[in-house]
C-alpha positions as CSV (number, residue, x, y, z in Angstrom):
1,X,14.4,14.0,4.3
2,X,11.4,11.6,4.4
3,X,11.8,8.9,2.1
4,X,9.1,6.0,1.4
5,X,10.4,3.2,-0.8
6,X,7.8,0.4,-1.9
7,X,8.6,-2.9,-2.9
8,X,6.8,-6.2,-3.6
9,X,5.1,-6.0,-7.0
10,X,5.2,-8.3,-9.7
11,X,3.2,-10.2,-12.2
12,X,0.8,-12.2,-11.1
13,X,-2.3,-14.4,-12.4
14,X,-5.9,-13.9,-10.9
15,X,-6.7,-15.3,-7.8
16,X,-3.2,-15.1,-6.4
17,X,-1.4,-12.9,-3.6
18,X,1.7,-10.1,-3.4
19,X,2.8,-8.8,-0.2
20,X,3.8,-5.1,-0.8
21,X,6.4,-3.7,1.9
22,X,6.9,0.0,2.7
23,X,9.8,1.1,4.4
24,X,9.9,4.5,5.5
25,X,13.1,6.7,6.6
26,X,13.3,10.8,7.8
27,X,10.2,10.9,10.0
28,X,9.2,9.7,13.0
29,X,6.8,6.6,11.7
30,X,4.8,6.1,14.7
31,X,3.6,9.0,14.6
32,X,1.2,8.9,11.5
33,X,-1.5,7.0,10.6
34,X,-0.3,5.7,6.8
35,X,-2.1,4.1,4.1
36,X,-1.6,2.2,0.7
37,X,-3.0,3.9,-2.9
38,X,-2.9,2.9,-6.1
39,X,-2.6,4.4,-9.5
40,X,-3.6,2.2,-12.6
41,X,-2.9,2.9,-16.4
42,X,-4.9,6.7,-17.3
43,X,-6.5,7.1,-13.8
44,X,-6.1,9.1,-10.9
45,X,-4.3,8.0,-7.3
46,X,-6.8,6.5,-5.2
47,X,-6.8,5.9,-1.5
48,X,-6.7,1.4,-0.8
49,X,-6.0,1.1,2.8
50,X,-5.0,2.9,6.0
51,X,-3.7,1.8,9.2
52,X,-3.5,3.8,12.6
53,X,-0.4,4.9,14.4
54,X,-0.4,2.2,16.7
55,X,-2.0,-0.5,14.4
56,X,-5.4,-1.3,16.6
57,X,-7.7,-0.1,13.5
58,X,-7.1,-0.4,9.8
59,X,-9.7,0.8,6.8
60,X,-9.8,0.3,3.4
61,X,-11.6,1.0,0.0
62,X,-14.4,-0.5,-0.8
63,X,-13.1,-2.8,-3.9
64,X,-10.6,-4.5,-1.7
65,X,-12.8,-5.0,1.6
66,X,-11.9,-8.5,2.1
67,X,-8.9,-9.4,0.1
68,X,-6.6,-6.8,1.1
69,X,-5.0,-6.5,4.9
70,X,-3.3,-3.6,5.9
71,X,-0.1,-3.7,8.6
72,X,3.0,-2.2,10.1
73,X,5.7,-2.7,11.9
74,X,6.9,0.3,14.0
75,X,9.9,-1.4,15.1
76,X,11.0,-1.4,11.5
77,X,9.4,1.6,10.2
78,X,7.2,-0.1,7.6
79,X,4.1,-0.7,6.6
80,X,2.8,-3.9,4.5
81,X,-0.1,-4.6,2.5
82,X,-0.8,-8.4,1.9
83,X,-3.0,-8.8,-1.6
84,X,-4.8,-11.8,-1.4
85,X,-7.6,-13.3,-4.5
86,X,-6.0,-10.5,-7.2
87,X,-8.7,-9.4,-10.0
88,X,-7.0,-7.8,-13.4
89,X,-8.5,-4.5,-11.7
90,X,-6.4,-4.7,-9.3
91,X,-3.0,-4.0,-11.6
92,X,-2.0,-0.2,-10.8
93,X,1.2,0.8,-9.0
94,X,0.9,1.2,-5.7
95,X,2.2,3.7,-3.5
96,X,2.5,4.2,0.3
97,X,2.3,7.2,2.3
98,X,0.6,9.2,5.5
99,X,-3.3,8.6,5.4
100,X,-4.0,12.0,4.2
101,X,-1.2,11.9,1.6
102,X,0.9,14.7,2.8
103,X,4.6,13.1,2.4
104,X,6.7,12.9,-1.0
105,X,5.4,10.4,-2.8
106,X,8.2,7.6,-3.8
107,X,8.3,5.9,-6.9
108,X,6.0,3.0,-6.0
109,X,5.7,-0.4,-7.4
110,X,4.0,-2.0,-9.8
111,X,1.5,-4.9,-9.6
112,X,0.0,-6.2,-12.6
113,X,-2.7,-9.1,-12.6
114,X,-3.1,-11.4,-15.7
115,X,-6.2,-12.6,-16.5
């Protein structure tokens, strides 16, 4: 059974940093490309980040170009997502799974940035 458990949010004022950590259990891990979304208060899951199977490339949405960087460690079957100069927009909770979002989802984890 594939299970994805994020972990890492908090409260934070603007302009700081969180480091979200994924780890992932049940599949082989290297074997998908995975990516970070995000789901703030009324609004739809959105796609954040994404990351190859080996690591060489990484992508990400538009709003966090920049201030977001996307890793993994395959070794430890996780996946990171380091958050640096936070904006309020940025609060949401924040989910990992494979790039094209075909795994269960787990229950994510919240960020929230005062401002």
């Amino acid at each position: 059974q594939v299970q994805l458990v994020e972990s890492g949010g908090g409260l934070v004022q603007a302009g700081g940093s969180l480091r979200l950590s994924c780890a992932a259990s049940g599949l082989t891990f290297s074997s998908y490309d995975m990516g970070w979304f995000r789901q703030a208060p009324g609004k739809g899951r959105v796609f954040v980040a994404g990351i190859t199977r080996s690591g060489s490339s990484t992508y990400y949405a538009g709003s966090v170009k920049g201030r977001f960087t996307i890793s993994r460690d395959n070794d430890k079957n996780t996946v990171y997502l380091q958050m640096n100069s936070l904006k309020s927009e940025d609060t949401a909770v924040y989910f990992c799974n494979a790039a094209g979002g075909e795994l269960d989802w787990g229950q994510g984890t919240q960020v929230t940035v005062s401002s």
